[in-house]
C-alpha positions in Angstrom: 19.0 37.1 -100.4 15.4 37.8 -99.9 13.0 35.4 -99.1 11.1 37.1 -101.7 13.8 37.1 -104.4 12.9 35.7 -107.7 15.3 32.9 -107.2 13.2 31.9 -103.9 9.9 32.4 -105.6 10.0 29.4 -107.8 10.8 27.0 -104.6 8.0 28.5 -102.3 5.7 28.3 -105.0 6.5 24.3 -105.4 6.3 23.8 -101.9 3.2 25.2 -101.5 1.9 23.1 -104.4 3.2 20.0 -102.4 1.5 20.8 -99.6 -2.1 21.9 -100.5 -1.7 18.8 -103.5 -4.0 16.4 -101.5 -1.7 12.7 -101.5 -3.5 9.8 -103.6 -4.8 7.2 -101.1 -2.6 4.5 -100.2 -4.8 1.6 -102.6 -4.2 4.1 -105.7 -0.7 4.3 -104.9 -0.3 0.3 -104.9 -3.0 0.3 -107.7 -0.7 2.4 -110.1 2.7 0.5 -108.8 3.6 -2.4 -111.3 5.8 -4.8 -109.0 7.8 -7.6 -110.3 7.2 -11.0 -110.6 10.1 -11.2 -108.1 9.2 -8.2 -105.7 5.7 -10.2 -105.1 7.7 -13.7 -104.4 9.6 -11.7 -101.8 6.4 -10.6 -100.1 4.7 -13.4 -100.5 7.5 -15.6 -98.8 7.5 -13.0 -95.9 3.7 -13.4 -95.9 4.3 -17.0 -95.5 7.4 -17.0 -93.2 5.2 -14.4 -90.7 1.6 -16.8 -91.5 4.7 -19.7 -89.6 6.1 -17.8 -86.9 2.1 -16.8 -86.3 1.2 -20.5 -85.9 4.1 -21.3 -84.1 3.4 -18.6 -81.6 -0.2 -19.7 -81.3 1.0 -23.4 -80.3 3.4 -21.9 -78.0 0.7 -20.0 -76.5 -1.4 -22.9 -76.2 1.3 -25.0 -74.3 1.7 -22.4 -71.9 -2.2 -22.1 -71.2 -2.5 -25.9 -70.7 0.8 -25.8 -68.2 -0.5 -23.0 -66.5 -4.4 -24.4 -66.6 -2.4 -27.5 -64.9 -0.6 -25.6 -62.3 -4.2 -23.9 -61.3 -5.4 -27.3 -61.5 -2.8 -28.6 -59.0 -2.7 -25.5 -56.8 -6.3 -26.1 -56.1 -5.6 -29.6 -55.4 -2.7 -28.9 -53.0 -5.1 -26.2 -51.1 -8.4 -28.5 -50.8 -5.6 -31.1 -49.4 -4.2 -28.7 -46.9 -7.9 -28.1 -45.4 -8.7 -31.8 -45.6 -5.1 -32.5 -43.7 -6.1 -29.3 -40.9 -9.6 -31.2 -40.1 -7.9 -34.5 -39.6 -5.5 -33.1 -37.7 -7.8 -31.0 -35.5 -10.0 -34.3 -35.4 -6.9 -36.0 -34.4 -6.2 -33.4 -31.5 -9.9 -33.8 -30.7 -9.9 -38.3 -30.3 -6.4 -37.7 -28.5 -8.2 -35.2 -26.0 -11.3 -37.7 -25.9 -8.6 -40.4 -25.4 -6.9 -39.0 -22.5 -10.7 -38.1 -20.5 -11.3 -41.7 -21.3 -8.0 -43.2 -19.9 -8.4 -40.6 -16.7 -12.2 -41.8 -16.4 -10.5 -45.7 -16.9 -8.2 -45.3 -14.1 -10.8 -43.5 -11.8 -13.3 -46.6 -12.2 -10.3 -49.2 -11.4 -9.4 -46.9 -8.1 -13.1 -47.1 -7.4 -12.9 -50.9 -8.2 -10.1 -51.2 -6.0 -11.7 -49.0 -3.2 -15.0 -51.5 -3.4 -12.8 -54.5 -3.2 -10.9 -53.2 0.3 -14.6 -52.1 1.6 -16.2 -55.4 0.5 -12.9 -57.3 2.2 -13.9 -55.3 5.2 -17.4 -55.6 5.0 -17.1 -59.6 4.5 -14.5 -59.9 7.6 -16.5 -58.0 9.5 -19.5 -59.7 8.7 -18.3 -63.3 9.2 -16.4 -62.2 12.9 -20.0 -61.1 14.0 -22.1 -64.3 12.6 -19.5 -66.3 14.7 
């Protein structure tokens, strides 16, 4: 059969209607469509049941932003904690360093001491010897 054939004809003709036929706009459609009372309900519940889930999700959403503003929160905490701990401890290293000049200068002033007190023995000795 011919594309062309009288029995085609007909169909192209249709379908070429269908296609240059501009489509009514979406609010005529629903304008022209009568629903039933029960159709609506059925929307309307799905409406409902999707307005839910919504708000549900939102709350959800909500606890998760407040665990997650909390973890920031304690994060930050944990790292202003770790420098504080790092200066005590490098203040720690620096008293212990102090600590140990201090002890070394301690025992160098008693070896001094002790040096004086042999000399001044000495000194006295000698000086009571000669004044007899």
């Amino acid at each position: 059969m011919d594309v062309l054939s009288p029995v085609f004809c007909p169909a192209i003709l249709f379908l070429l209607f269908l296609y240059f036929t501009p489509l009514p706009s979406v609010s005529e459609r629903l304008a022209s469509l009568n629903p039933s009372q029960e159709l609506l309900e059925h929307y309307r519940k799905k409406i409902a049941d999707f307005d839910e889930e919504h708000d549900e999700l939102i709350k959800k959403l909500e606890k998760y932003k407040q665990t997650y503003d909390d973890q920031h929160q304690l994060q930050w905490e944990v790292r202003h904690l770790e420098e504080e701990i790092a200066e005590l401890q490098k203040a720690l290293s620096d008293m212990q360093v102090y600590l140990f000049q201090e002890r070394e200068q301690v025992l160098r002033l008693y070896s001094e001491n002790d040096r004086l007190k042999i000399r001044w023995a000495n000194w006295r000795g000698t000086f009571y010897r000669s004044m007899q």
